[in-house]
TORTORKOL-743013 format. One record per residue (C-alpha): residue number from 1; y, x, z. Coordinates in steps of 0.25 Angstrom, whole numbers. Layout:
BEGIN
+-----+-------+-------+-------+
!   k !    py !    px !    pz !
+-----+-------+-------+-------+
! NUM !     Y !     X !     Z !
...
+-----+-------+-------+-------+
% end
This chain:
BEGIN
+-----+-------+-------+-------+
!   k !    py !    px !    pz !
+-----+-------+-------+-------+
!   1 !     0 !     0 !     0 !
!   2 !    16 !     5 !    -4 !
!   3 !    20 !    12 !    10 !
!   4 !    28 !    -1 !    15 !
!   5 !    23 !   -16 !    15 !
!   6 !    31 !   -27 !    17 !
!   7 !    26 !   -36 !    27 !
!   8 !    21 !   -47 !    18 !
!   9 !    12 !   -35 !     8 !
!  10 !     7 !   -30 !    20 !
!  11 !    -9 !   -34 !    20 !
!  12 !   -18 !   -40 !    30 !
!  13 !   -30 !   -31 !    33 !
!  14 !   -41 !   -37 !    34 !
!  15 !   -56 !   -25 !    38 !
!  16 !   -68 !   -31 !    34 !
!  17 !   -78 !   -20 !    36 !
!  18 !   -89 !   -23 !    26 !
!  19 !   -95 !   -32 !    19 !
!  20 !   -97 !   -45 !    28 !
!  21 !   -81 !   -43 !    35 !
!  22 !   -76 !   -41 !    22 !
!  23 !   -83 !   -53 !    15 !
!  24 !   -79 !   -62 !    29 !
!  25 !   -64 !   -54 !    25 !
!  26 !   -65 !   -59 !    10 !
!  27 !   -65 !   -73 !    17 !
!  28 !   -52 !   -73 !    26 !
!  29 !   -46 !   -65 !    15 !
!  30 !   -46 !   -77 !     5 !
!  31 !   -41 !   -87 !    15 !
!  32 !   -31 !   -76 !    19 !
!  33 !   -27 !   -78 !     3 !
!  34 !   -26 !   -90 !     3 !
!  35 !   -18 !   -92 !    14 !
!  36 !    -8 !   -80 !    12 !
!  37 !    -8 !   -78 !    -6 !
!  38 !    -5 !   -63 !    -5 !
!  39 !   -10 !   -59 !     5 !
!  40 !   -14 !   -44 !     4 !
!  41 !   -26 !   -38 !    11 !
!  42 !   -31 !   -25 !    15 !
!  43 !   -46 !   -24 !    18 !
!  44 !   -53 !   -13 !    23 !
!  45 !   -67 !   -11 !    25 !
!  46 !   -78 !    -1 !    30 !
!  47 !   -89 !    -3 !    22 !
!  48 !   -92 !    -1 !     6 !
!  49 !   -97 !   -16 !     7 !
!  50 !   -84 !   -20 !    13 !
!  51 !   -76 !   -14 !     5 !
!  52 !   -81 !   -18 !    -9 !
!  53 !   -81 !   -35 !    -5 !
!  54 !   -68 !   -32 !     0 !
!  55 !   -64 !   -26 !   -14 !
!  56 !   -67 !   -40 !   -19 !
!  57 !   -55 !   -47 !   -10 !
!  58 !   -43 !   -37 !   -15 !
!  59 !   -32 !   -44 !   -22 !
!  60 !   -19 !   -37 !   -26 !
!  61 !   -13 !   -32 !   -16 !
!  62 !   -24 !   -30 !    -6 !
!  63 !   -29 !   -16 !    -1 !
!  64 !   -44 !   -10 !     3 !
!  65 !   -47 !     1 !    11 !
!  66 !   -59 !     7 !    22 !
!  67 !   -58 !     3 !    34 !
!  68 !   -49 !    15 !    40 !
!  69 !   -56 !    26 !    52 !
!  70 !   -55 !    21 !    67 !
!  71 !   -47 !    32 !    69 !
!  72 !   -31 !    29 !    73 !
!  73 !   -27 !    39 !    62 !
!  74 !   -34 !    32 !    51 !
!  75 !   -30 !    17 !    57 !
!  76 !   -17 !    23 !    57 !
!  77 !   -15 !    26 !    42 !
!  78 !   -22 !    14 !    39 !
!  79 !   -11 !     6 !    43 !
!  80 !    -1 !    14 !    40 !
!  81 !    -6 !    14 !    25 !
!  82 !   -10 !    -1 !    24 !
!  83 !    -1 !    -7 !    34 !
!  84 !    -9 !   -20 !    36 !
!  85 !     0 !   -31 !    42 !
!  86 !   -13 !   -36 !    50 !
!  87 !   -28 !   -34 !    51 !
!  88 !   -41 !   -42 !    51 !
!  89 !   -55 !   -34 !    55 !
!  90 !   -65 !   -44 !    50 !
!  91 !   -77 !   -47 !    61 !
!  92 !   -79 !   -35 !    69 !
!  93 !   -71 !   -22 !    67 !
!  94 !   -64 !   -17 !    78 !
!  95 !   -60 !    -4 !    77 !
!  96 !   -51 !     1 !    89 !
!  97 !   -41 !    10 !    80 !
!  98 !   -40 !     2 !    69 !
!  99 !   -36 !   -10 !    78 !
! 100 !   -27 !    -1 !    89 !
! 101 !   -19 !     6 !    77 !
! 102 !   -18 !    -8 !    70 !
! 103 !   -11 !   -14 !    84 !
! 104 !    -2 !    -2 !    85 !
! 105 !     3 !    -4 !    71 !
! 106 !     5 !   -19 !    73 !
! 107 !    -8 !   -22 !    65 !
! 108 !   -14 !   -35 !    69 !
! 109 !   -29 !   -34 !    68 !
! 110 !   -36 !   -46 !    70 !
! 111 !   -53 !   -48 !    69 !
! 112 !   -60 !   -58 !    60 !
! 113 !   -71 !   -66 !    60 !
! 114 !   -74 !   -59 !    72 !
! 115 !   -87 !   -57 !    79 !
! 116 !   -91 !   -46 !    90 !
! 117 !  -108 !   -49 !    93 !
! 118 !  -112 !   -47 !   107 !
! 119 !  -118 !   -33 !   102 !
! 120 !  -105 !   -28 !    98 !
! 121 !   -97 !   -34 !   109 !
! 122 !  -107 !   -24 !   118 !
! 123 !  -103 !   -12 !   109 !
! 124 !   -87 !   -15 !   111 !
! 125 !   -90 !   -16 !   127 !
! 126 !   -97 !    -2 !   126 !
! 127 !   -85 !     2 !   120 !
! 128 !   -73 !    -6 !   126 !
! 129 !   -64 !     4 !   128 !
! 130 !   -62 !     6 !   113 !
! 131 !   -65 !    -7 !   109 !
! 132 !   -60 !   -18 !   119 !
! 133 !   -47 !   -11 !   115 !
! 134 !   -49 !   -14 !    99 !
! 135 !   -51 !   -28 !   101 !
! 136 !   -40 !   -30 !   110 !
! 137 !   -30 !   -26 !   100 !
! 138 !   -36 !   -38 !    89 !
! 139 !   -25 !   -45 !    86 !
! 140 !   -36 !   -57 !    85 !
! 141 !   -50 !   -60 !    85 !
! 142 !   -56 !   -72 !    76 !
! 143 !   -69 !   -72 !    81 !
! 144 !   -81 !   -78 !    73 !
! 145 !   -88 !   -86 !    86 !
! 146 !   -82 !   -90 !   100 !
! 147 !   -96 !   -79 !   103 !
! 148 !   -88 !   -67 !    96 !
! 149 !   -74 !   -72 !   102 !
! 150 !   -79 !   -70 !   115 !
! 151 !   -86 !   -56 !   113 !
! 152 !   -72 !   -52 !   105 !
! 153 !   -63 !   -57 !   119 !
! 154 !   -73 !   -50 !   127 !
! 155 !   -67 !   -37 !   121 !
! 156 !   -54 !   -41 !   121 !
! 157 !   -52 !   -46 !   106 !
! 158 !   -41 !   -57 !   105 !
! 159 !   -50 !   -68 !   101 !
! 160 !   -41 !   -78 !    93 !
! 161 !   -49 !   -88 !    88 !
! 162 !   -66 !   -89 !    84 !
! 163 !   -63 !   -94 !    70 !
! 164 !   -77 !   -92 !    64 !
! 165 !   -84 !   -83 !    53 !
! 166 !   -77 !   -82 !    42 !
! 167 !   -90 !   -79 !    33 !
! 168 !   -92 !   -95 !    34 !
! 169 !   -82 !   -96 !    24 !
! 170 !   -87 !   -87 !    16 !
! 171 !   -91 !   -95 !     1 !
! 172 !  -102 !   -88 !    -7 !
! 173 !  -100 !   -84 !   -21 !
! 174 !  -103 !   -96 !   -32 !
! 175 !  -107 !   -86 !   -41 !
! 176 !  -116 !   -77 !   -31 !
! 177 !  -123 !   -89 !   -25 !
! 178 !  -128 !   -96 !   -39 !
! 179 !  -132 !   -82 !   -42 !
! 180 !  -141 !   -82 !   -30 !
! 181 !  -144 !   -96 !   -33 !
! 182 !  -150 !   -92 !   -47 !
! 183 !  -157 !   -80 !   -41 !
! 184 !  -163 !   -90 !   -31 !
! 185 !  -169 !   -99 !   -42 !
! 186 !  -174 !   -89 !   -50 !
! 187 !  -183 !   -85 !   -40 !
! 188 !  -187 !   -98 !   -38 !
! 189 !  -189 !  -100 !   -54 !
! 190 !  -198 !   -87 !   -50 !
! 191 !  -205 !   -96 !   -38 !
! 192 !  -198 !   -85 !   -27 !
! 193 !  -189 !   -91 !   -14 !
! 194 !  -178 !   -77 !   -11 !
! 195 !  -180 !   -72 !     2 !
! 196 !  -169 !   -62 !     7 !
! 197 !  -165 !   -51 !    17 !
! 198 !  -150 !   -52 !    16 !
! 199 !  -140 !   -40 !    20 !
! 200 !  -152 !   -31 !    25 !
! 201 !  -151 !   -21 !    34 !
! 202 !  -159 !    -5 !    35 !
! 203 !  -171 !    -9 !    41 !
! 204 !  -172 !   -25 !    37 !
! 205 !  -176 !   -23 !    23 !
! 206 !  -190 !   -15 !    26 !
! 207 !  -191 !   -25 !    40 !
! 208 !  -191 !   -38 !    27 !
! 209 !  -199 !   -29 !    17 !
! 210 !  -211 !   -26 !    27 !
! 211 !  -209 !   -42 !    32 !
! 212 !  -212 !   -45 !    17 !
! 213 !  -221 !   -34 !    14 !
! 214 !  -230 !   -41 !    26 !
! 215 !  -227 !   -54 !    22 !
! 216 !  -233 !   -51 !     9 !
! 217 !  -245 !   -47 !    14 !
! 218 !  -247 !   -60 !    22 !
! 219 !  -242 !   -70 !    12 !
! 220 !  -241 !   -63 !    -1 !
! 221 !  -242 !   -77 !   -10 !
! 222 !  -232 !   -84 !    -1 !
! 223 !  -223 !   -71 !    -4 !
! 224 !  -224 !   -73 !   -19 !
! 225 !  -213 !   -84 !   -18 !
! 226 !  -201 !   -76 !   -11 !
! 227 !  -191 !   -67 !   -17 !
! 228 !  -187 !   -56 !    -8 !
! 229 !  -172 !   -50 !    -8 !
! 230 !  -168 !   -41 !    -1 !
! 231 !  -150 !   -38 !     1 !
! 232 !  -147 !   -26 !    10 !
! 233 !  -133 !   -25 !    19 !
! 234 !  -128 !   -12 !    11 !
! 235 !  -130 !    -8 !    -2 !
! 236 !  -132 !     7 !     1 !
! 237 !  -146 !     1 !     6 !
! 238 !  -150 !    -7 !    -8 !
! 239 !  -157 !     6 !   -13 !
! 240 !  -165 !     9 !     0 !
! 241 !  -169 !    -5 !     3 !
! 242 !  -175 !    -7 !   -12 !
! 243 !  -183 !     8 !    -9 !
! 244 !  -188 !    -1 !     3 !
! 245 !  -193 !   -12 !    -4 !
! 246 !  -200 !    -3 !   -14 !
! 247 !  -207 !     4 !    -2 !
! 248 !  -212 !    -9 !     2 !
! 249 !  -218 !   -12 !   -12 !
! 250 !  -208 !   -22 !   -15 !
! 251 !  -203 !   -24 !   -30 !
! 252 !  -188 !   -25 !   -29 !
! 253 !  -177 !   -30 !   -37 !
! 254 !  -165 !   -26 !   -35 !
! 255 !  -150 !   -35 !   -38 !
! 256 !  -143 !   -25 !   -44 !
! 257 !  -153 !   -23 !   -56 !
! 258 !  -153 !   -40 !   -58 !
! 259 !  -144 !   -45 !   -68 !
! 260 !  -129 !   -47 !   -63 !
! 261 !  -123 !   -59 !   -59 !
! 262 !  -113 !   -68 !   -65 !
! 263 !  -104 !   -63 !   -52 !
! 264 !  -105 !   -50 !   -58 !
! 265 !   -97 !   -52 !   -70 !
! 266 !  -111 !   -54 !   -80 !
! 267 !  -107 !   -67 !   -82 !
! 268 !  -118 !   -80 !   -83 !
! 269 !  -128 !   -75 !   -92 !
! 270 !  -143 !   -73 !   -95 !
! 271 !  -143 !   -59 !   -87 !
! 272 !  -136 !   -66 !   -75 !
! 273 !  -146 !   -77 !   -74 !
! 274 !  -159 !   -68 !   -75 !
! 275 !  -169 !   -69 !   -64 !
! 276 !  -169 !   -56 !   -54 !
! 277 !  -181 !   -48 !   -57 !
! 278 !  -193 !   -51 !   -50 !
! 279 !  -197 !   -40 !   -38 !
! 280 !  -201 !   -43 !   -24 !
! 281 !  -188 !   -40 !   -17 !
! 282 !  -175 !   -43 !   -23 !
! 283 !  -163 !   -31 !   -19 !
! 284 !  -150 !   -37 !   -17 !
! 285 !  -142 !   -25 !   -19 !
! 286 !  -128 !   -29 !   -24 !
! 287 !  -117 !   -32 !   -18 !
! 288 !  -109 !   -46 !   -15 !
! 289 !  -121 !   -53 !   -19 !
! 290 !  -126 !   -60 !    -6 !
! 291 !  -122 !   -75 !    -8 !
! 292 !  -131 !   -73 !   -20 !
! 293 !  -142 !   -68 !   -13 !
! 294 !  -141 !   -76 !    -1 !
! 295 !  -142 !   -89 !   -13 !
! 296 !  -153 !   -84 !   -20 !
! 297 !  -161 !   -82 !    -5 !
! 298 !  -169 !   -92 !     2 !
! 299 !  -167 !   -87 !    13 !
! 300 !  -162 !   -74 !    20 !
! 301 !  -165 !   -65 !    31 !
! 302 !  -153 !   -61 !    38 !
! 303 !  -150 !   -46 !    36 !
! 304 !  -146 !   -37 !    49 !
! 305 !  -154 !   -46 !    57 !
! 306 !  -166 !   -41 !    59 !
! 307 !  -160 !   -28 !    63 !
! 308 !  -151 !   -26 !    75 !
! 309 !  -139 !   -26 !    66 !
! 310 !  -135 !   -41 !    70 !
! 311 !  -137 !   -47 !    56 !
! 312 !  -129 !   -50 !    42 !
! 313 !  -121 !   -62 !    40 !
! 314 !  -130 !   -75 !    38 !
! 315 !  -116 !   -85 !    33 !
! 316 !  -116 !   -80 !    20 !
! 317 !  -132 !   -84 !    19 !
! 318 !  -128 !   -97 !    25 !
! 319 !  -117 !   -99 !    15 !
! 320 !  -126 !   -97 !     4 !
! 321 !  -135 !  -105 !    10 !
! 322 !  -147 !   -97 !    11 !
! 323 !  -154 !   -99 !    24 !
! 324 !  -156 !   -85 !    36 !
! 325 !  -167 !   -79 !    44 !
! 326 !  -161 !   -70 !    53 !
! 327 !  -167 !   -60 !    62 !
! 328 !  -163 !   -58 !    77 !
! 329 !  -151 !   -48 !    76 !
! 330 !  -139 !   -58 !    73 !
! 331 !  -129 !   -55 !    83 !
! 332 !  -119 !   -51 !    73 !
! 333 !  -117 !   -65 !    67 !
! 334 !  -125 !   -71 !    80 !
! 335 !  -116 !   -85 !    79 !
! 336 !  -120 !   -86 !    63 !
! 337 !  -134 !   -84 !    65 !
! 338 !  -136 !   -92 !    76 !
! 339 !  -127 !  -103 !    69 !
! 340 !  -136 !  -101 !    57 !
! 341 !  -149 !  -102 !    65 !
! 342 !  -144 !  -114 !    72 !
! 343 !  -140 !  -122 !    60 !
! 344 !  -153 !  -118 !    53 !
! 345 !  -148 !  -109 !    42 !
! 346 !  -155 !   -96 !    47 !
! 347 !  -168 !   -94 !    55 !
! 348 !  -171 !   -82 !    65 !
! 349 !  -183 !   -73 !    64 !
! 350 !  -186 !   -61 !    74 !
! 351 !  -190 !   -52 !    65 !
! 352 !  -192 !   -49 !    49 !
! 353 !  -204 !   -53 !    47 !
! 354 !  -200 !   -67 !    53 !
! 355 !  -190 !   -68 !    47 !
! 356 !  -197 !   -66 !    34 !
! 357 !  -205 !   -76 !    36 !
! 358 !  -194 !   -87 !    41 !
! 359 !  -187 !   -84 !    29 !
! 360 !  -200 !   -87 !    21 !
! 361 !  -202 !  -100 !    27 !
! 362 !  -190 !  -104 !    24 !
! 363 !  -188 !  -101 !    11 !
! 364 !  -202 !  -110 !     7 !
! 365 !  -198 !  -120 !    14 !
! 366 !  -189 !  -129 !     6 !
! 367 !  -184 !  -138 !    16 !
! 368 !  -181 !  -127 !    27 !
! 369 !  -175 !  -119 !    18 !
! 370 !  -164 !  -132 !    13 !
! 371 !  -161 !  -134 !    26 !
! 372 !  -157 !  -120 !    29 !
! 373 !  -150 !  -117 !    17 !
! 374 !  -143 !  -131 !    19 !
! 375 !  -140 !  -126 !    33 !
! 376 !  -134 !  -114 !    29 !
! 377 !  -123 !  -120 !    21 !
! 378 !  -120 !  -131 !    35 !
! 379 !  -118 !  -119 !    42 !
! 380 !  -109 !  -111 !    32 !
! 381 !  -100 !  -126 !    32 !
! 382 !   -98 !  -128 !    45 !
! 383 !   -93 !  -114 !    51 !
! 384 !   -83 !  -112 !    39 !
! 385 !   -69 !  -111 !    42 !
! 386 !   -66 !   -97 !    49 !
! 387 !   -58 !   -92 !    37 !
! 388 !   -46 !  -102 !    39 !
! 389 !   -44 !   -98 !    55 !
! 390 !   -46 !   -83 !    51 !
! 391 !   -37 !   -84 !    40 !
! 392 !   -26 !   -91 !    47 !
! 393 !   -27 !   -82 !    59 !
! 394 !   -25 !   -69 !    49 !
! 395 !   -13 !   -74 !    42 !
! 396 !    -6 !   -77 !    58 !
! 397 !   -10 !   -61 !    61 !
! 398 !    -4 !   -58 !    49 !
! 399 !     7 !   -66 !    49 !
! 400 !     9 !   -62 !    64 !
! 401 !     9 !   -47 !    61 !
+-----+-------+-------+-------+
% end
């Protein structure tokens, strides 16, 4: 930016670490637009992932940078290069010298859609000295839950209102869903029901191989019908995982050699409407793809959940109306799973090998799987809304700056 900013040219910082802050960013950031036409932003990021959605929301205008050090001196340049009128940390980041610099150049920061588990809020205790502090100097919380506001006041954030989870507003791509829908029928032209371990994590994938590798050898008829797909967290792991299903005698098939999609600029043609090649294991290894994936499924198994890593994000499933089986480690979305589980959109199994064999269950049977799918979409409906209260909050920040 020129070295001085009016007032009105000066942007609203908006961190979305990777790729589910920055996609739950892509949400508030449209509201924001349309409520202030103009609006100029500047989104920072710490991940590859992160950075390359957020690419996709720039308008003219707009800046993109990494997330600067936690050291004062880099915070400091930051801000003096930038010059963000106010900030919004989306979810989780806290980082003390990023917020105490911020306050002592009359930066407002506020956090987003903010959750703190009961896992983390331990970690911050450990460390309150450094950490009580940080959250102290928010300018405001918007927490996700009345659970996460009361974790957040214990360490001291000012909690200024439980708005919600933005990613409830979140509208999957047209495009990407009847994609997933045609890649769903083609397997059932091919008599095969898509059975899927979403955003896996190191150590899932050969857990899910081995449950079907066994599986296999109890019910290898039964297994004939089922479509196995496979989309890992982070692409630096397609390779690795596809070694993996190789090791485990498994013939795999992977996205980026199928033919493009009319999303990709290819257009509606006979290439784009071409069945995926027959293997035993589908690789999703692209990138912005998942509303397609999560379509064409029958059902999925929840990703970081069967490691103690807390679990992906089970909305965007729900919203595509693809019914859940999570494992036990959920506490990073505790309230969505247990809202999910509750309104029977998503089903718990202790292990993989459970797991495996909920998710089988339900995608033969016809009825259950209707009823799920059907309570997946209820459960999207009815906590929708979060977006209008964080918005309007932002723009008061801002304005107030």
């Amino acid at each position: 930016p020129p070295a001085v900013l009016r007032e009105d040219e000066r942007p609203l910082w908006i961190h979305a670490v990777s790729l589910g802050e920055t996609r739950a960013a892509a949400i508030l950031a449209q509201a924001l637009r349309a409520r202030r036409p103009g609006l100029r932003l500047l989104l920072t990021h710490g991940t590859a992932t992160g950075r390359a959605e957020g690419a996709k929301l720039l308008q003219a205008g707009d800046a993109q940078a990494w997330q600067p050090w936690d050291t004062p001196a880099a915070v400091a340049r930051f801000l003096a290069h930038f010059r963000p009128r106010a900030g919004v940390l989306m979810e989780t980041e806290i980082w003390p010298n990023l917020i105490a610099q911020s306050a002592a150049q009359g930066v407002p920061l506020a956090l987003a859609n903010a959750r703190l588990s009961e896992k983390s809020l331990r970690a911050a205790r450990r460390a309150a000295w450094l950490m009580r502090p940080a959250y102290a100097r928010l300018a405001a919380a918007w927490a996700q839950t009345d659970a996460d506001a009361a974790r957040l006041r214990q360490m001291g954030a000012p909690v200024a209102g439980v708005f919600g989870n933005l990613k409830f507003d979140a509208r999957p791509d047209p495009a990407l869903l009847a994609l997933g829908q045609r890649w769903r029928e083609q397997a059932r032209q091919a008599g095969r029901a898509i059975v899927m371990l979403a955003s896996s994590r190191d150590g899932e994938e050969a857990a899910f191989m081995q449950a079907i590798v066994q599986a296999r050898a109890a019910d290898a008829a039964g297994l004939a019908g089922i479509q196995w797909l496979i989309v890992p967290r982070h692409p630096q792991r397609f390779d690795e995982v596809a070694r993996l299903a190789q090791s485990h005698g498994l013939r795999v098939s992977r996205r980026s050699a199928w033919p493009q999609s009319a999303s990709e600029g290819t257009g509606a043609n006979e290439s784009t409407n071409a069945a995926p090649p027959a293997a035993d294991l589908w690789l999703g290894d692209s990138l912005g793809e998942m509303p397609a994936y999560y379509a064409a499924a029958r059902v999925a198994l929840l990703g970081a959940s069967f490691a103690p890593l807390g679990g992906q994000n089970l909305i965007e499933a729900a919203a595509c109306a693809c019914p859940v089986v999570m494992g036990p480690h959920t506490f990073n979305f505790a309230q969505a799973a247990e809202s999910a589980q509750a309104a029977g959109a998503a089903l718990r199994a202790p292990d993989m090998p459970a797991a495996l064999a909920a998710a089988l269950t339900l995608a033969r049977n016809e009825a259950a799987h209707e009823r799920a799918a059907q309570a997946a979409l209820a459960l999207i409906a009815a906590h929708r809304g979060a977006v209008g209260h964080t918005a309007q909050a932002v723009l008061r920040l801002l304005d107030s700056a």
